[in-house]
Backbone as a printed PyTorch tensor [residue, N CA C, xyz], in Angstrom:
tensor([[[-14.9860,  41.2850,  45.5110],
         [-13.7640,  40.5010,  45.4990],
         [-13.3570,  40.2300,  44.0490]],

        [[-12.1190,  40.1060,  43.7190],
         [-11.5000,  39.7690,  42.5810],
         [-11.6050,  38.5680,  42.2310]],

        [[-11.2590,  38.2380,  40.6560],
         [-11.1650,  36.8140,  40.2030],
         [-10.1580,  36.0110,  40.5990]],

        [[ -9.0080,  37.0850,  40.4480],
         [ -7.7820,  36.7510,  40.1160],
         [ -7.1060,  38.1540,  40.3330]],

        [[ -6.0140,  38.1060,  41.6850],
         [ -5.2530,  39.1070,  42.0500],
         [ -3.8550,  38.7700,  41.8290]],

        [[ -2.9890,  39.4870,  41.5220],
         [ -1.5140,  39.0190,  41.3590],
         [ -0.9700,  40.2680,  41.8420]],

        [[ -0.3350,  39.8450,  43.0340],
         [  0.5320,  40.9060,  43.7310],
         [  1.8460,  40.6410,  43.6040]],

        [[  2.8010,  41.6460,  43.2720],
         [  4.5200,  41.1390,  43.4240],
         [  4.7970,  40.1170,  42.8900]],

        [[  4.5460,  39.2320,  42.1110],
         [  4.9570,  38.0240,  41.6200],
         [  6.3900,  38.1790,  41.1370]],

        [[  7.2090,  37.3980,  42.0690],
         [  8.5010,  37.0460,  41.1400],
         [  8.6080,  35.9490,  41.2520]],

        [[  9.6340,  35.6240,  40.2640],
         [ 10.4470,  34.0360,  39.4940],
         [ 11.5640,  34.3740,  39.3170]],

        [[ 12.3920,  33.9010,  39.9060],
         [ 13.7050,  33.8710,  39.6520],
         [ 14.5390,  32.3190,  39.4230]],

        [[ 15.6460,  32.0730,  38.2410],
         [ 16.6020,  30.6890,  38.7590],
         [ 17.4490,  31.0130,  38.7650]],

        [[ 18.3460,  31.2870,  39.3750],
         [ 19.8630,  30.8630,  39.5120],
         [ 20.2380,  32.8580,  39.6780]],

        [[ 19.8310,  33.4880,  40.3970],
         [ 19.8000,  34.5320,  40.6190],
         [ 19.8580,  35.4120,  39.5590]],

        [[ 18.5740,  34.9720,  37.9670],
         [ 18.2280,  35.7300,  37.0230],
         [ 17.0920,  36.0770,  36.9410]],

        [[ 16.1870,  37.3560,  37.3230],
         [ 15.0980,  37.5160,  37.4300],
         [ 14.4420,  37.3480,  36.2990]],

        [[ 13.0310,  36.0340,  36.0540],
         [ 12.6260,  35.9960,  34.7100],
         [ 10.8780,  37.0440,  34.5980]],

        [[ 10.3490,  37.1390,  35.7450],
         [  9.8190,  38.1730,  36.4120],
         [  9.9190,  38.9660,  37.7290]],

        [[  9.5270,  40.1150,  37.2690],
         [  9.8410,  40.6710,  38.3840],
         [  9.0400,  41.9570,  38.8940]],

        [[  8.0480,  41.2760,  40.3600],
         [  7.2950,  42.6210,  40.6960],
         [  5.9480,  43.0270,  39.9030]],

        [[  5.2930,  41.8870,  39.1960],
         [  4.4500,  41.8120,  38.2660],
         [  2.9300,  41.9470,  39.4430]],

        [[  1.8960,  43.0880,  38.9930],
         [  0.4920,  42.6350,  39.5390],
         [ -0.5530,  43.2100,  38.5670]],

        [[ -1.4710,  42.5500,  38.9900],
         [ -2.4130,  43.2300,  38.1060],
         [ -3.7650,  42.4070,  38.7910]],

        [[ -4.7800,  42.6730,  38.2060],
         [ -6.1670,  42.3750,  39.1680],
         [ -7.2680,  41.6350,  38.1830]],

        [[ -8.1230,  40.7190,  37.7700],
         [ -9.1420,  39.9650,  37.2160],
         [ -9.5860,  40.0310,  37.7970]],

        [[-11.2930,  40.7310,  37.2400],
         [-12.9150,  40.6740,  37.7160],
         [-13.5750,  39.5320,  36.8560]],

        [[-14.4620,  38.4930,  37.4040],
         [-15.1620,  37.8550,  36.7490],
         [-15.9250,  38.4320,  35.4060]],

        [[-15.4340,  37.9140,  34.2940],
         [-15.9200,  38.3320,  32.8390],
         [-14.7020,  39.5070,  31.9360]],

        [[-13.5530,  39.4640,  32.5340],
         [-12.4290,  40.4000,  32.0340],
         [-11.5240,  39.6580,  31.6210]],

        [[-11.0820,  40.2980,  30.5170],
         [ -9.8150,  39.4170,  29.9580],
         [ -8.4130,  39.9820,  30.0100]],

        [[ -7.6330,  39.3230,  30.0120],
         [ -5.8330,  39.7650,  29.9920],
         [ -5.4340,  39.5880,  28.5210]],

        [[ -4.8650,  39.7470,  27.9960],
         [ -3.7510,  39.2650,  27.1880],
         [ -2.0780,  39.7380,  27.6620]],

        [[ -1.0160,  39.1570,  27.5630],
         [  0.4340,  39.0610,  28.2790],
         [  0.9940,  39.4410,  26.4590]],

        [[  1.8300,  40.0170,  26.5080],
         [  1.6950,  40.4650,  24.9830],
         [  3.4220,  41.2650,  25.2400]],

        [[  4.1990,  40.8740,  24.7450],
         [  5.7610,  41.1390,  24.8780],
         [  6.7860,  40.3170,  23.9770]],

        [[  7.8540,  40.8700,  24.2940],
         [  8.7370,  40.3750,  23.3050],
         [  9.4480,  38.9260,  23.8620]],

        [[ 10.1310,  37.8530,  22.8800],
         [ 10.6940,  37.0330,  23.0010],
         [ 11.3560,  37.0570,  24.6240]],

        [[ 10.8710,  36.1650,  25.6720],
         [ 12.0620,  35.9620,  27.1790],
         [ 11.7990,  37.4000,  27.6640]],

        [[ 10.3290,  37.9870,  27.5110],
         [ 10.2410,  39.0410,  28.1960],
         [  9.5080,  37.9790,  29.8480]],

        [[  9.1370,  36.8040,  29.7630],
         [  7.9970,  36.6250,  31.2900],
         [  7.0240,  36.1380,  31.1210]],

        [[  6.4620,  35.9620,  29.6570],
         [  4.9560,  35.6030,  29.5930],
         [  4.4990,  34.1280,  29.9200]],

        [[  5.2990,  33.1990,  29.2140],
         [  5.1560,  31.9520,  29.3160],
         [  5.4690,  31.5830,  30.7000]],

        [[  6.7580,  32.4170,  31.7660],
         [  6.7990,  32.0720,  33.0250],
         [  5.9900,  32.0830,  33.9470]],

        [[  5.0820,  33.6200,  33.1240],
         [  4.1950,  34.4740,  34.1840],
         [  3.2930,  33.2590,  34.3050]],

        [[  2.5670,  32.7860,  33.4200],
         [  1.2790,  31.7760,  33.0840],
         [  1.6980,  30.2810,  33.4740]],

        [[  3.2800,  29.9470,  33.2460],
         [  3.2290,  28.7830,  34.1410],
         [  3.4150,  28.8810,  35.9960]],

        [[  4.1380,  30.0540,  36.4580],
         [  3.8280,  30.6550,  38.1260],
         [  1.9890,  30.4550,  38.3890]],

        [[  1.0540,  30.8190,  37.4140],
         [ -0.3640,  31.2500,  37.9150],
         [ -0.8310,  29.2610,  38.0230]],

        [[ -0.1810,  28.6090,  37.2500],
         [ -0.8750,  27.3880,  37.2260],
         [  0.0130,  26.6920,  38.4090]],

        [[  1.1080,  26.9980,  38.7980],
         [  1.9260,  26.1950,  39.5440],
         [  3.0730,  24.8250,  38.7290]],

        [[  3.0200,  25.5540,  37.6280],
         [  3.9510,  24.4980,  37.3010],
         [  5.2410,  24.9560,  36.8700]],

        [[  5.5730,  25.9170,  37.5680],
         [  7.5640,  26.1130,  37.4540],
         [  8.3590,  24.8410,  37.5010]],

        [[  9.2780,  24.5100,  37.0750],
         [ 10.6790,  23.3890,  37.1220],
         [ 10.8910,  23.9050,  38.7810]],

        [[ 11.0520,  22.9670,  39.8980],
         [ 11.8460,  22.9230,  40.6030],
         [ 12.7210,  23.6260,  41.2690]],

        [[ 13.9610,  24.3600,  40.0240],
         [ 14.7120,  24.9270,  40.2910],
         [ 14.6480,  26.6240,  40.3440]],

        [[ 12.9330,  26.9510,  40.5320],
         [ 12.7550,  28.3180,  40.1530],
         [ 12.0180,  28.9480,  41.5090]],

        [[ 12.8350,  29.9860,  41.9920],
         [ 12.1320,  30.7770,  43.2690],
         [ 10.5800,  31.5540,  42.7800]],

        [[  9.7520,  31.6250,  43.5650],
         [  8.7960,  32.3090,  43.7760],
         [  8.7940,  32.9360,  44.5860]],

        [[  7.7870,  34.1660,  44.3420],
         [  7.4920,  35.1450,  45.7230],
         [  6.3150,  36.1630,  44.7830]],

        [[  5.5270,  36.6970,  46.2360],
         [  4.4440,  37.2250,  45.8190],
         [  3.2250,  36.6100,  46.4910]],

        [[  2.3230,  37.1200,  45.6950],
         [  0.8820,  36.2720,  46.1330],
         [  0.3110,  36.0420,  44.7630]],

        [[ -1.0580,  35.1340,  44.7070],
         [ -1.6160,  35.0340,  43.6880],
         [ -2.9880,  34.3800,  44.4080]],

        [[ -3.7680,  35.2760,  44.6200],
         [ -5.1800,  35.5210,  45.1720],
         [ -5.9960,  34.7660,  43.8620]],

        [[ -6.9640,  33.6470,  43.8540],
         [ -7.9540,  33.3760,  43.1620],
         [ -9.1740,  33.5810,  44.0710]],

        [[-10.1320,  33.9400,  43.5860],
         [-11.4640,  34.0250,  44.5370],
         [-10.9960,  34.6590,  45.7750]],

        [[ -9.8620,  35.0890,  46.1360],
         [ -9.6970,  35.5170,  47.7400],
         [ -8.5410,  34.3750,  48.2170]],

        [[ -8.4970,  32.8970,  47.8800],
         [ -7.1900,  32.4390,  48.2870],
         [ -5.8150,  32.0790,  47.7050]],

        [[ -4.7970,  32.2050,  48.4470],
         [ -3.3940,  32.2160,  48.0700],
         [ -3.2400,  30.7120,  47.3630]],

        [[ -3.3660,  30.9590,  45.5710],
         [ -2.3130,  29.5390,  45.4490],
         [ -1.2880,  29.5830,  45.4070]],

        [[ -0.4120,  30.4220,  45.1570],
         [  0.9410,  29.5300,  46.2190],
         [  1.4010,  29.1580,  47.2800]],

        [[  0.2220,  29.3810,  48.1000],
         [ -0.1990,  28.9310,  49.4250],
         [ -0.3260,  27.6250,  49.6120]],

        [[ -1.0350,  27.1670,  48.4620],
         [ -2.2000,  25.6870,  48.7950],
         [ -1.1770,  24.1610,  48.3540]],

        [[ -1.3200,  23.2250,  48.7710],
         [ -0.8120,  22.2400,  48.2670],
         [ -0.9800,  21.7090,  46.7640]],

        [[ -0.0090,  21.5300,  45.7040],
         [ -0.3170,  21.1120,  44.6700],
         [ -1.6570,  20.0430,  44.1790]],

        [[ -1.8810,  19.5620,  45.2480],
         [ -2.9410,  18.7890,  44.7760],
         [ -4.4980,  19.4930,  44.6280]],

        [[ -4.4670,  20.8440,  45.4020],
         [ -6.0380,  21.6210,  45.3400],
         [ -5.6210,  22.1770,  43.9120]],

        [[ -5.3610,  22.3720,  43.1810],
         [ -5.0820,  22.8110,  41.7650],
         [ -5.1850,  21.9200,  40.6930]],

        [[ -5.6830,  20.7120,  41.3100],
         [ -6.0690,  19.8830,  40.5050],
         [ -7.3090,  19.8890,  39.3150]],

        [[ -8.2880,  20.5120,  39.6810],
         [ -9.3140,  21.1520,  38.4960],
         [ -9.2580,  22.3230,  37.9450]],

        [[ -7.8490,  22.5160,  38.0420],
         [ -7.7270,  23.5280,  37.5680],
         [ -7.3710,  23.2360,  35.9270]],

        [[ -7.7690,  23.7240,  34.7270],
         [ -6.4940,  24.0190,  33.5560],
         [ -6.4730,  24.9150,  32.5190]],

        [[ -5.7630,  24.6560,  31.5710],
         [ -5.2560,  25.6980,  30.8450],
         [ -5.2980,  25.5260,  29.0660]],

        [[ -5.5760,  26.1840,  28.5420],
         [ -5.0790,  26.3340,  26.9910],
         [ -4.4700,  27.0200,  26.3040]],

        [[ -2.8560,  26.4850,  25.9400],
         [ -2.1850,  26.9720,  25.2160],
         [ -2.2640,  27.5080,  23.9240]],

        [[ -2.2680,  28.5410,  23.4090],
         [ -2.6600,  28.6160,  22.1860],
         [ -0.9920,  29.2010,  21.0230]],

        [[ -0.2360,  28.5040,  20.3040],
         [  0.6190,  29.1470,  19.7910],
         [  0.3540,  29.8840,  18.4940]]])
């Protein structure tokens, strides 16, 4: 089983796709880097995986951790979850 699966992921607001159709797969001990130009997706892509889009932004896709869907789960099981920004 995977770490971290990302199937189809889109984000869209206001019918402007800011990703689109994005997947890719994490094995425990593998790394990513998101590596693109200015308003290419990256910062969207990484706030979709944590669940913290604004409101006004569609999702679709899956995003498999260990085997379950968080954009499935209620915001509150994502609670130990976090993150480090690095600029």
């Amino acid at each position: 089983m995977s770490l971290l699966d990302v199937r189809g992921l889109r984000v869209s607001y206001d019918n402007a796709d800011a990703v689109k159709d994005l997947s890719f797969t994490l094995q425990a001990g593998e790394t990513l880097a998101l590596v693109g130009e200015s308003g290419c997706g990256k910062s969207t892509t990484a706030l979709a995986l944590m669940g913290l889009l604004p409101d006004n932004a569609r999702l679709g896709g899956q995003v498999l951790f260990e085997g379950r869907d968080l954009l499935a789960m209620p915001p509150a099981n994502g609670a130990n979850c976090r993150a480090v920004h690095r600029a």
